[in-house]
PQR file with spaces between the fields and no chain letter, atoms N, CA, C, O and H, PARSE charges and radii, in Angstrom:
ATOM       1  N    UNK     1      16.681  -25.257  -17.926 -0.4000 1.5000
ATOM       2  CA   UNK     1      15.929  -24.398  -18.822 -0.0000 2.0000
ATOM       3  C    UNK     1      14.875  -23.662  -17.996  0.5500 1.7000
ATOM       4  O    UNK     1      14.163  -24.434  -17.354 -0.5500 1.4000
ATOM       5  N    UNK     2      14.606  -22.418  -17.855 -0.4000 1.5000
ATOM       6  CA   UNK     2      13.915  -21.684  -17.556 -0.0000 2.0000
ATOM       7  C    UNK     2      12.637  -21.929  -17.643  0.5500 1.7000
ATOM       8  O    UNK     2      12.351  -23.041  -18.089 -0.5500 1.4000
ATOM       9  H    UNK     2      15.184  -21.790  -18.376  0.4000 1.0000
ATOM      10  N    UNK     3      11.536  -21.038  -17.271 -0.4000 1.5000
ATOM      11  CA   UNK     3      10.631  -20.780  -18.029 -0.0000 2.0000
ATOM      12  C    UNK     3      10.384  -19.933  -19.415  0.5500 1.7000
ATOM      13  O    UNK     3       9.510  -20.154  -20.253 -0.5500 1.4000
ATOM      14  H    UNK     3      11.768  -20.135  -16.909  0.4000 1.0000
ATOM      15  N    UNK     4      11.384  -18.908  -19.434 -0.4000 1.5000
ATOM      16  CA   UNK     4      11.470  -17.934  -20.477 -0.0000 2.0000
ATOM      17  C    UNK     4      12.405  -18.735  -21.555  0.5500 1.7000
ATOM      18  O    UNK     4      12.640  -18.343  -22.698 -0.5500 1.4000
ATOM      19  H    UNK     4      12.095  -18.728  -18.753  0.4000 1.0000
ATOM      20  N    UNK     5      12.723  -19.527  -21.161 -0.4000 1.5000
ATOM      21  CA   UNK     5      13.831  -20.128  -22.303 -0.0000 2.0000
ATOM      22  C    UNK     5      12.996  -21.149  -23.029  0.5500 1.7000
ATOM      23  O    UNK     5      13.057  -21.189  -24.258 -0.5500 1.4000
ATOM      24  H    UNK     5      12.532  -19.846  -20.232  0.4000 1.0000
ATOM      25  N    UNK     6      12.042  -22.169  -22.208 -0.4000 1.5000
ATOM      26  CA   UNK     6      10.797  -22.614  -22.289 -0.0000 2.0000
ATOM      27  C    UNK     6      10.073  -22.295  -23.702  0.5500 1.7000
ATOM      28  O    UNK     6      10.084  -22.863  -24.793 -0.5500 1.4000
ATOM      29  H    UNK     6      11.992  -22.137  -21.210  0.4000 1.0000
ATOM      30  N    UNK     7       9.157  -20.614  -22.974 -0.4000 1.5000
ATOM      31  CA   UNK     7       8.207  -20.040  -24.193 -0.0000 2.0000
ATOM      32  C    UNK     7       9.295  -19.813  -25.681  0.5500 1.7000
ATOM      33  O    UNK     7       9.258  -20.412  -26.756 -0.5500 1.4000
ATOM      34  H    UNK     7       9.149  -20.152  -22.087  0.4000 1.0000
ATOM      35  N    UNK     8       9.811  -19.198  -25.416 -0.4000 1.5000
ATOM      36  CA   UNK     8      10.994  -18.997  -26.450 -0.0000 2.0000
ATOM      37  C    UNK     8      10.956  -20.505  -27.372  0.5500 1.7000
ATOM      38  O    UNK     8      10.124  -20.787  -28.235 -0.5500 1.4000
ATOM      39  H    UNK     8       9.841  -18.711  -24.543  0.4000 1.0000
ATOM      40  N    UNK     9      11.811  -21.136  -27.028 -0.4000 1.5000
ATOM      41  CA   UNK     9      11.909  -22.587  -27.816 -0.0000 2.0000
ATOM      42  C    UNK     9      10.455  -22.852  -28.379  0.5500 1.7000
ATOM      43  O    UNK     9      10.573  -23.253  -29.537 -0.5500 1.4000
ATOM      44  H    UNK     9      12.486  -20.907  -26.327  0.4000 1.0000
ATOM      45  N    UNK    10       9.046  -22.776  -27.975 -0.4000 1.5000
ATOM      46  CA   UNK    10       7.915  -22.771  -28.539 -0.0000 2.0000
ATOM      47  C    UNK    10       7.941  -21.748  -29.384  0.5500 1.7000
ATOM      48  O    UNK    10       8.339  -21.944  -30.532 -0.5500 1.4000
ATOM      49  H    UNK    10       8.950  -22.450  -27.034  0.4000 1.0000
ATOM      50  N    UNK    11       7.629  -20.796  -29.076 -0.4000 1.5000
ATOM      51  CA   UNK    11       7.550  -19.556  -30.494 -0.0000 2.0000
ATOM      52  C    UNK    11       8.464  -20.166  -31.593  0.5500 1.7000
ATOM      53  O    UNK    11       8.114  -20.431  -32.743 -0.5500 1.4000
ATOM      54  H    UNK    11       7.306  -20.637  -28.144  0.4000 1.0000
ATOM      55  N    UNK    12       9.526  -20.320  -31.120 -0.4000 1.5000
ATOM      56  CA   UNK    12      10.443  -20.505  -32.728 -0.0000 2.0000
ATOM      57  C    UNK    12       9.966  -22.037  -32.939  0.5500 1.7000
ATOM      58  O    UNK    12       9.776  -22.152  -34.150 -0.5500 1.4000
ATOM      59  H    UNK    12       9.810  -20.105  -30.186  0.4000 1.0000
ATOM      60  N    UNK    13       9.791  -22.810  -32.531 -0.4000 1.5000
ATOM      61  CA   UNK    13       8.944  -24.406  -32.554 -0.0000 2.0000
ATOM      62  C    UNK    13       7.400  -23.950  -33.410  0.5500 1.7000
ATOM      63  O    UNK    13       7.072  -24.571  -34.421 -0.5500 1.4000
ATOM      64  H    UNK    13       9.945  -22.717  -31.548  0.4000 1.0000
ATOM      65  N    UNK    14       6.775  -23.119  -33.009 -0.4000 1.5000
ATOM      66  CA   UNK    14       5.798  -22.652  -33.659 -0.0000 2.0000
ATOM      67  C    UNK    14       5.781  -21.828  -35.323  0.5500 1.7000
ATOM      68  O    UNK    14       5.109  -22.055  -36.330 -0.5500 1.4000
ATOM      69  H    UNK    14       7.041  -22.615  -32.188  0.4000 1.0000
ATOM      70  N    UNK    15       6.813  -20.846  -35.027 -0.4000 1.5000
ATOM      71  CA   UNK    15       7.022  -20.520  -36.004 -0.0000 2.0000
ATOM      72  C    UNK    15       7.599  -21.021  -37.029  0.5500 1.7000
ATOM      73  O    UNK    15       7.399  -20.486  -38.120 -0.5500 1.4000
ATOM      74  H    UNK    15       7.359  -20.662  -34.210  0.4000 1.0000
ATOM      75  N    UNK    16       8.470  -22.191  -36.925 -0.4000 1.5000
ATOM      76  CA   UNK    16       9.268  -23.033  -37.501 -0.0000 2.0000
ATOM      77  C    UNK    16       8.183  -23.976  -38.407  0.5500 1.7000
ATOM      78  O    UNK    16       8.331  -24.081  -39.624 -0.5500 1.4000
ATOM      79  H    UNK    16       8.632  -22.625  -36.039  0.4000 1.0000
ATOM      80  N    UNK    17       7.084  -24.643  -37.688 -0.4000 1.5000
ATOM      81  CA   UNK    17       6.020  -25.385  -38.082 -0.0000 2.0000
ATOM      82  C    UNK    17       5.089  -24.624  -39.118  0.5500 1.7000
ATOM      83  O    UNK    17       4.991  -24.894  -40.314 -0.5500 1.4000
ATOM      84  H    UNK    17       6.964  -24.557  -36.699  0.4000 1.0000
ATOM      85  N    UNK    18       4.412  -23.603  -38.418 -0.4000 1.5000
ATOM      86  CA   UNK    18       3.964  -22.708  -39.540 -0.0000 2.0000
ATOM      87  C    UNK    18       4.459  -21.808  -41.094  0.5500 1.7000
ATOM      88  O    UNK    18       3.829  -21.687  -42.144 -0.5500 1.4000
ATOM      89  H    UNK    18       4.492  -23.383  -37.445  0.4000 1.0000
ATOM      90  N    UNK    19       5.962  -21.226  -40.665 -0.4000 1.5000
ATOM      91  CA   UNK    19       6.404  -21.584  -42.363 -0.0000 2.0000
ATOM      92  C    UNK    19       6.729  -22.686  -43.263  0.5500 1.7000
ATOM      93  O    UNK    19       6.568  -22.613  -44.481 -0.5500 1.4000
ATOM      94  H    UNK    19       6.474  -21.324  -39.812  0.4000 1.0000
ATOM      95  N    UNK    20       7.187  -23.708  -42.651 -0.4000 1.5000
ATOM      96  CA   UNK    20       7.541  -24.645  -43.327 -0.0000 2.0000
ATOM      97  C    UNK    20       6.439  -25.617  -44.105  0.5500 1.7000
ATOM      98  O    UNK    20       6.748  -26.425  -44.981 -0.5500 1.4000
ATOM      99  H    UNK    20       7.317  -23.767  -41.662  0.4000 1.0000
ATOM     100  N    UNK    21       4.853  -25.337  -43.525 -0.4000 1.5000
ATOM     101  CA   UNK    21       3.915  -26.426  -43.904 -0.0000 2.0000
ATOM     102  C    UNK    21       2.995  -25.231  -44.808  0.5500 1.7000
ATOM     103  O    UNK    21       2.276  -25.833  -45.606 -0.5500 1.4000
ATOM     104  H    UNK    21       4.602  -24.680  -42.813  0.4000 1.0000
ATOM     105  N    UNK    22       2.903  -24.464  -44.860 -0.4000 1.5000
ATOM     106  CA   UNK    22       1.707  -23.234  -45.345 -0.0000 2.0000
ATOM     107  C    UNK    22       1.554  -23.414  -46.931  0.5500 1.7000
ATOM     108  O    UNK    22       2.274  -24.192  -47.557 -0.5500 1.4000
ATOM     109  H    UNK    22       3.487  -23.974  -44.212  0.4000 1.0000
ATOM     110  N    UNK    23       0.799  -22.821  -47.384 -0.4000 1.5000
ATOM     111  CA   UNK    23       0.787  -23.086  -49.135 -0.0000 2.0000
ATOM     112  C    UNK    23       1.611  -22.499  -49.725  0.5500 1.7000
ATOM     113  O    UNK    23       1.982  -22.840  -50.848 -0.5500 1.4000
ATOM     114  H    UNK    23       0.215  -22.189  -46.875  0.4000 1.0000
ATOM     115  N    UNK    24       2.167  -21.281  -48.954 -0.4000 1.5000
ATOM     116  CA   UNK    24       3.479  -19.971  -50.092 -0.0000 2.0000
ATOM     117  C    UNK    24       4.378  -20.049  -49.322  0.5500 1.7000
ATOM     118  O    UNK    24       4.947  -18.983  -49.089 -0.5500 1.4000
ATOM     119  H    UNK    24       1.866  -21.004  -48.042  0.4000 1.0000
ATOM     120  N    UNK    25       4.904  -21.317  -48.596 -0.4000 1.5000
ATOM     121  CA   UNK    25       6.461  -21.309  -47.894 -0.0000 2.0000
ATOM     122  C    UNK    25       7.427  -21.101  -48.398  0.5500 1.7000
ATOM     123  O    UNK    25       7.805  -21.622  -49.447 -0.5500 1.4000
ATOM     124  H    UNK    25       4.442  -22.183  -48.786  0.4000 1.0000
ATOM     125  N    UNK    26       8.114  -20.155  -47.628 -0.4000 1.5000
ATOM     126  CA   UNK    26       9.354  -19.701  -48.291 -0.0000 2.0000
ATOM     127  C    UNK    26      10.727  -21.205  -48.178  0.5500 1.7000
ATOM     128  O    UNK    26      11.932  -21.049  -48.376 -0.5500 1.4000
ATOM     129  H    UNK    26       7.807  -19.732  -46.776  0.4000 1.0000
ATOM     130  N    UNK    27      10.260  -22.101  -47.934 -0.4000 1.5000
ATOM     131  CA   UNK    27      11.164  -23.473  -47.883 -0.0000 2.0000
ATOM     132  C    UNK    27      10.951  -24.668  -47.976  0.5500 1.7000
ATOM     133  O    UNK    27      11.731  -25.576  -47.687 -0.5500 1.4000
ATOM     134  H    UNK    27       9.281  -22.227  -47.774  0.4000 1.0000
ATOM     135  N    UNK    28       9.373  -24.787  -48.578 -0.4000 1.5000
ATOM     136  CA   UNK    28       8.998  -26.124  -48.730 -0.0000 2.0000
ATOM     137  C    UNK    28       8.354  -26.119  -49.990  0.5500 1.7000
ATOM     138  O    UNK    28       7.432  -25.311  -50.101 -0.5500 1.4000
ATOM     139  H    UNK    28       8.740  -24.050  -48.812  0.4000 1.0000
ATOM     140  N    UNK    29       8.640  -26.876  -51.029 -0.4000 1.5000
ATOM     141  CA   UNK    29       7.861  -26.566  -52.341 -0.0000 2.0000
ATOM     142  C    UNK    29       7.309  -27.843  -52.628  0.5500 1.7000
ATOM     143  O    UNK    29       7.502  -28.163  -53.801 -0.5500 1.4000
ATOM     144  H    UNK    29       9.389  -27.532  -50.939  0.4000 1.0000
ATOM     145  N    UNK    30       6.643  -28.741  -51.906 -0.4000 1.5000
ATOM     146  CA   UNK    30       6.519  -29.706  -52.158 -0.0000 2.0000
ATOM     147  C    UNK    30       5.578  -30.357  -51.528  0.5500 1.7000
ATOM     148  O    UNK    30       5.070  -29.689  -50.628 -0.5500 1.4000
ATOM     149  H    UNK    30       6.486  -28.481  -50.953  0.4000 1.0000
ATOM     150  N    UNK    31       5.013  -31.762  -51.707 -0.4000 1.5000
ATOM     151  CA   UNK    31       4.876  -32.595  -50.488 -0.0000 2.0000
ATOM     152  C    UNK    31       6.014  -33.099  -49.701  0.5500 1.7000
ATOM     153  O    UNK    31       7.136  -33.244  -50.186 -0.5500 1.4000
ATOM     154  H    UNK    31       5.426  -32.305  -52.439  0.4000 1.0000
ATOM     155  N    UNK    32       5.654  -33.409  -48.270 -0.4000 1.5000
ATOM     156  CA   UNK    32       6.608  -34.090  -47.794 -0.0000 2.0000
ATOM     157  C    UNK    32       6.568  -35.735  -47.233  0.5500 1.7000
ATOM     158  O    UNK    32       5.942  -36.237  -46.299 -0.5500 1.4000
ATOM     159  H    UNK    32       4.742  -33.291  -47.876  0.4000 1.0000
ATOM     160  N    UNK    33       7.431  -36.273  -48.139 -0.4000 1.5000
ATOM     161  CA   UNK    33       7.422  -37.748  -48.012 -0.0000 2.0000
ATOM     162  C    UNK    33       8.225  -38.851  -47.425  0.5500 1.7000
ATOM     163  O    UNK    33       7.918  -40.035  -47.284 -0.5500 1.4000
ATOM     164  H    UNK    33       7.939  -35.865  -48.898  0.4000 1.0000
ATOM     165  N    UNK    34       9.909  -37.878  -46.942 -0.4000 1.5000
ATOM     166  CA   UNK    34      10.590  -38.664  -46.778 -0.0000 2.0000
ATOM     167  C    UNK    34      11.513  -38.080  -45.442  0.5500 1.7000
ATOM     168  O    UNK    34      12.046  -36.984  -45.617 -0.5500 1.4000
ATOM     169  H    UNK    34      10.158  -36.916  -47.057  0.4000 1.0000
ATOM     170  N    UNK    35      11.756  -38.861  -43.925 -0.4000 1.5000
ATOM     171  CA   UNK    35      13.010  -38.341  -43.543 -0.0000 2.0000
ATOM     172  C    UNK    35      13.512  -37.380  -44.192  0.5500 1.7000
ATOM     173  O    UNK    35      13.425  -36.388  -43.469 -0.5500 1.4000
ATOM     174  H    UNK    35      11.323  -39.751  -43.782  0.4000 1.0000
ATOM     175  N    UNK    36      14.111  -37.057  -45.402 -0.4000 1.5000
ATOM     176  CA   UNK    36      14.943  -36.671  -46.326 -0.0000 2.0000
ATOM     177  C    UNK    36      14.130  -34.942  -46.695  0.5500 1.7000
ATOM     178  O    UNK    36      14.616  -33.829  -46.896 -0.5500 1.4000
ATOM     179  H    UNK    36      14.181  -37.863  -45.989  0.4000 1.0000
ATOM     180  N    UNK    37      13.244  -35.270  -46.663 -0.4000 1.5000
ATOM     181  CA   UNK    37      12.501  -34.073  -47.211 -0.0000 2.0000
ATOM     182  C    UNK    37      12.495  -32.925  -46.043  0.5500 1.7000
ATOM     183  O    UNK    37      12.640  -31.749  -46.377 -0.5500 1.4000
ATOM     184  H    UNK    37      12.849  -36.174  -46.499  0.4000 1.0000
ATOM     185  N    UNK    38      12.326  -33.285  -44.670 -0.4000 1.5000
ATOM     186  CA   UNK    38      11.974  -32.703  -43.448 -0.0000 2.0000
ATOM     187  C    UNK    38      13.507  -32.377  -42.988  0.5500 1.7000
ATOM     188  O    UNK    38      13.664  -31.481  -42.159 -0.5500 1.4000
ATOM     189  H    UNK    38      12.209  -34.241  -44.399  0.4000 1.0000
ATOM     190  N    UNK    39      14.156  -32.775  -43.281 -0.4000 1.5000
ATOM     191  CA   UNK    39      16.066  -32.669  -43.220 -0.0000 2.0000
ATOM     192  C    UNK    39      16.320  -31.233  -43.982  0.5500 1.7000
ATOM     193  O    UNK    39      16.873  -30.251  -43.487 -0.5500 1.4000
ATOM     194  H    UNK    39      14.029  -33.503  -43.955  0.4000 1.0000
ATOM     195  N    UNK    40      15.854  -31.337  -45.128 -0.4000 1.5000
ATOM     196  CA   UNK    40      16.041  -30.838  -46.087 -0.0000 2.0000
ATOM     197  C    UNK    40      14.874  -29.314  -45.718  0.5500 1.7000
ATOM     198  O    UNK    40      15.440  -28.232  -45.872 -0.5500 1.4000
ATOM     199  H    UNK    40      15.404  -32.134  -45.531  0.4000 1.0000
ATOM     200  N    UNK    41      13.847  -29.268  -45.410 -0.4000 1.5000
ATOM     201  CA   UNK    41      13.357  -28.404  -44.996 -0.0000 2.0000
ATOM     202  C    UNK    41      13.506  -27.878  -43.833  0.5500 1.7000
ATOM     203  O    UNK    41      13.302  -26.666  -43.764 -0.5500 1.4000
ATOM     204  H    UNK    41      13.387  -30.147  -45.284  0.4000 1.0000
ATOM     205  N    UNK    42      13.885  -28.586  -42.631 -0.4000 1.5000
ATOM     206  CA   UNK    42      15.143  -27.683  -41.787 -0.0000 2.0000
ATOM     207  C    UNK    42      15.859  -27.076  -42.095  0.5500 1.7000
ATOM     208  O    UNK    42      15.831  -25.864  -41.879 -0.5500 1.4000
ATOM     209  H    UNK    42      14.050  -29.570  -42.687  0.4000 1.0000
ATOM     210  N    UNK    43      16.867  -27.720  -42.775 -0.4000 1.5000
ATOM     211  CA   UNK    43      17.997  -26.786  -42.986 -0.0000 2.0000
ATOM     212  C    UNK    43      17.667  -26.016  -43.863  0.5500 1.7000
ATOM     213  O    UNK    43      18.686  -25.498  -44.319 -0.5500 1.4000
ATOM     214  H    UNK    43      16.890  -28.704  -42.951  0.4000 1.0000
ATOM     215  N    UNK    44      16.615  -25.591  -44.440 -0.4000 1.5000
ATOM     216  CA   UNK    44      16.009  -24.432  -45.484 -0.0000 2.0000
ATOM     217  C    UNK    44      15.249  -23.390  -44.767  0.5500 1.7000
ATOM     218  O    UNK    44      15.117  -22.190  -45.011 -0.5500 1.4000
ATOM     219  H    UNK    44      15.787  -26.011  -44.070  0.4000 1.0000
ATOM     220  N    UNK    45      14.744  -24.193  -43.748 -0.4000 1.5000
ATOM     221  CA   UNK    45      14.122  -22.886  -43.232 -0.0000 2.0000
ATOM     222  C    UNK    45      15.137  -21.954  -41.729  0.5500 1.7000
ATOM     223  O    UNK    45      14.787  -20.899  -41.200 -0.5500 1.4000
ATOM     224  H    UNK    45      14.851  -25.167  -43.549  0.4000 1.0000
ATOM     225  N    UNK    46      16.423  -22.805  -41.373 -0.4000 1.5000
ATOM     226  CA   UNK    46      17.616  -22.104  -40.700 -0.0000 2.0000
ATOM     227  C    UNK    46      18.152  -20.879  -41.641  0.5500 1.7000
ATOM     228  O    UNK    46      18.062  -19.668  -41.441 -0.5500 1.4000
ATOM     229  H    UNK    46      16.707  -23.662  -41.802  0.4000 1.0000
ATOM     230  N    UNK    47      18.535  -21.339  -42.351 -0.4000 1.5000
ATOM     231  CA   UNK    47      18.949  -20.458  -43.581 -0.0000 2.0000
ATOM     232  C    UNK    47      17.862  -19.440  -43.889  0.5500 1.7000
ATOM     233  O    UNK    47      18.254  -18.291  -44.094 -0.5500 1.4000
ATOM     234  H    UNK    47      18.608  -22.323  -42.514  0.4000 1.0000
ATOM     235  N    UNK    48      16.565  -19.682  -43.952 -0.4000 1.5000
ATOM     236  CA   UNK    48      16.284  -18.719  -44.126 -0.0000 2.0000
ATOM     237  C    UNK    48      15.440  -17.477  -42.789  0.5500 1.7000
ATOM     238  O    UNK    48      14.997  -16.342  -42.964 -0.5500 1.4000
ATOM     239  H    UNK    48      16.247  -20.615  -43.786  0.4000 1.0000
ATOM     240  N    UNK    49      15.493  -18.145  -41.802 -0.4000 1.5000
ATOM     241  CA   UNK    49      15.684  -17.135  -41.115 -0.0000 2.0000
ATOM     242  C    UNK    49      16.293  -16.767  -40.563  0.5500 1.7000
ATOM     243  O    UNK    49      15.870  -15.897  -39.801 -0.5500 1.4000
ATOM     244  H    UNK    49      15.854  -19.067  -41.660  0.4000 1.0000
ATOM     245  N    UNK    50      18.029  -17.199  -40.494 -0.4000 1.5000
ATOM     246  CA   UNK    50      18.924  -16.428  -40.288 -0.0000 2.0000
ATOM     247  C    UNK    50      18.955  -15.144  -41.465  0.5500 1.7000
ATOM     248  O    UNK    50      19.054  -13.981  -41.073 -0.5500 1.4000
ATOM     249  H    UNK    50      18.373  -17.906  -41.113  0.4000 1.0000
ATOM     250  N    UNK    51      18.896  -15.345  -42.373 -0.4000 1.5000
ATOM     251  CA   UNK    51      19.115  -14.512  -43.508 -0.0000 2.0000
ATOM     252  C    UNK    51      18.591  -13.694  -44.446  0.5500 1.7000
ATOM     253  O    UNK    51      19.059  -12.734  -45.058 -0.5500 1.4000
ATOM     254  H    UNK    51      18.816  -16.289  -42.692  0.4000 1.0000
ATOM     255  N    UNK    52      17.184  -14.417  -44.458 -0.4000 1.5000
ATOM     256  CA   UNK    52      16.105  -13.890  -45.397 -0.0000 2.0000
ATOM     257  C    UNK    52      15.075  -13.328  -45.231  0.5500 1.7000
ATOM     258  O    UNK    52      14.496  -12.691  -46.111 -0.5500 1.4000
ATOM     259  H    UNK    52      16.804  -15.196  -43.960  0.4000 1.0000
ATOM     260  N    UNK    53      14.632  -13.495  -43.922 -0.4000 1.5000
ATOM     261  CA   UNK    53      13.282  -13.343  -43.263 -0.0000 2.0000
ATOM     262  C    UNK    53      13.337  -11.883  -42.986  0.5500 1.7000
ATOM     263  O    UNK    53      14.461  -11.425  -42.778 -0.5500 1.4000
ATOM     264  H    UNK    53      15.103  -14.012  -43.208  0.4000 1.0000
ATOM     265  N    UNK    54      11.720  -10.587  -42.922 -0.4000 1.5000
ATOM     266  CA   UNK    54      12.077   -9.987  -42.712 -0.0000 2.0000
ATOM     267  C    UNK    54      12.126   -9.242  -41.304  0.5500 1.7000
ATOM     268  O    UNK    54      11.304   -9.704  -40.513 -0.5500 1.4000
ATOM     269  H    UNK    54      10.807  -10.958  -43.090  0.4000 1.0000
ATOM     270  N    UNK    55      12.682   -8.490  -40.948 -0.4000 1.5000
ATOM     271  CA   UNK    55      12.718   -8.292  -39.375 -0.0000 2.0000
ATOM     272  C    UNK    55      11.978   -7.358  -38.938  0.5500 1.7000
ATOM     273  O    UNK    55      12.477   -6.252  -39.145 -0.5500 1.4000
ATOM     274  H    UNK    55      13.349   -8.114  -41.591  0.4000 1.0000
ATOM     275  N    UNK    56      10.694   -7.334  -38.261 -0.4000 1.5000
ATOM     276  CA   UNK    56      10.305   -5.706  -37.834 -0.0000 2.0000
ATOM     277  C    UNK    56      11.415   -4.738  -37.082  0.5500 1.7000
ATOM     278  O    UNK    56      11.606   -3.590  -37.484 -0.5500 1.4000
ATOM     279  H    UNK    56      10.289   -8.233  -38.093  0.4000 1.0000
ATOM     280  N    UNK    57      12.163   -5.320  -35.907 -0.4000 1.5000
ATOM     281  CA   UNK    57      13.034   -4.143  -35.714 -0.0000 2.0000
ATOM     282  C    UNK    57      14.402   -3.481  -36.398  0.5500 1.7000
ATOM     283  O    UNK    57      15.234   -2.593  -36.211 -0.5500 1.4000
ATOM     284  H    UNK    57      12.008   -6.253  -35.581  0.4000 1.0000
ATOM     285  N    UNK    58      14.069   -4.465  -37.254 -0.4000 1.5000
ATOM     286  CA   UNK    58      15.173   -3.496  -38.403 -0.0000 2.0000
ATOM     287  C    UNK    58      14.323   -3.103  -39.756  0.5500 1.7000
ATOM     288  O    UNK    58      14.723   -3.217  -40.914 -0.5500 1.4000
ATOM     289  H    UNK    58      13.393   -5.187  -37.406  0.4000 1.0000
ATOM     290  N    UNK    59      13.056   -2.613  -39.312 -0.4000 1.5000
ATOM     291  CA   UNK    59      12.478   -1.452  -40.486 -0.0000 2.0000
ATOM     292  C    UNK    59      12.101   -2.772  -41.029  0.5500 1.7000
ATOM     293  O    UNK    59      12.178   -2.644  -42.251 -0.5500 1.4000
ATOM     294  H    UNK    59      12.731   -2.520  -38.370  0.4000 1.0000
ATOM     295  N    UNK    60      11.817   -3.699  -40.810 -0.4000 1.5000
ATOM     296  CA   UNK    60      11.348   -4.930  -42.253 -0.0000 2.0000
ATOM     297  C    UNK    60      12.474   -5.077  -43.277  0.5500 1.7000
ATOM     298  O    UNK    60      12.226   -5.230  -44.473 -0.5500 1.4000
ATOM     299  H    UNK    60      11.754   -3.803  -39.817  0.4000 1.0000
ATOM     300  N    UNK    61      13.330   -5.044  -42.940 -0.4000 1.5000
ATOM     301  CA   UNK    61      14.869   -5.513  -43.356 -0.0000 2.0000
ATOM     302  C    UNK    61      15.174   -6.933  -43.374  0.5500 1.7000
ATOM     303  O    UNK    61      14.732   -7.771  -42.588 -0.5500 1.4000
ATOM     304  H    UNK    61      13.532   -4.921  -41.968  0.4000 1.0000
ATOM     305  N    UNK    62      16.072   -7.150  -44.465 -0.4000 1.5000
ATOM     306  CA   UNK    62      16.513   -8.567  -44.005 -0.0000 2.0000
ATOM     307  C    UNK    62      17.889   -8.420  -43.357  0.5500 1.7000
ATOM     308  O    UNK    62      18.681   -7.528  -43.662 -0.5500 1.4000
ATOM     309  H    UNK    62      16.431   -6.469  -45.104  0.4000 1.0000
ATOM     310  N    UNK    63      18.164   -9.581  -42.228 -0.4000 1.5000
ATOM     311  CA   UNK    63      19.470   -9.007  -41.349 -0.0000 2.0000
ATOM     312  C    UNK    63      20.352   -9.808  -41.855  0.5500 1.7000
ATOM     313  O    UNK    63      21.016  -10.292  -40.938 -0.5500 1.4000
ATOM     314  H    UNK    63      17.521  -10.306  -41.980  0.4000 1.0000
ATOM     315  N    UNK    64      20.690  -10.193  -42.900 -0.4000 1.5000
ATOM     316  CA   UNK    64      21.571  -10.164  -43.727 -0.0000 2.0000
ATOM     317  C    UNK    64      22.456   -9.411  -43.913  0.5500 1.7000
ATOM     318  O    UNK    64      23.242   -9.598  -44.841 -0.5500 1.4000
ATOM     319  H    UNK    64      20.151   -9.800  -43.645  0.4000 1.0000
């Protein structure tokens, strides 16, 4: 692993942490209490930024 491959894996490690815990997350509606919940909010927040999120270089588009 690089260094650039490095920062990379942090940004999305960062960004990953910061939507998922915030008060208006687009993938966590809840407390979180269980293994189960943090599973479950992974795979909610993959999904949604493969799909939902919006993109500045596509005009604030979703790349959907």
């Amino acid at each position: 692993m690089t260094a650039r491959d490095n920062a990379l894996a942090e940004t999305t490690i960062r960004l990953y942490k910061t939507e998922s815990i915030r008060e208006d997350s687009p993938v966590c509606n809840g407390p979180i209490g269980t293994l189960a919940d943090v599973e479950h909010i992974a795979c909610a927040w993959v999904s949604w930024y493969d799909s939902a999120r919006l993109m500045g270089r596509l005009g604030r588009r979703r790349p959907g």
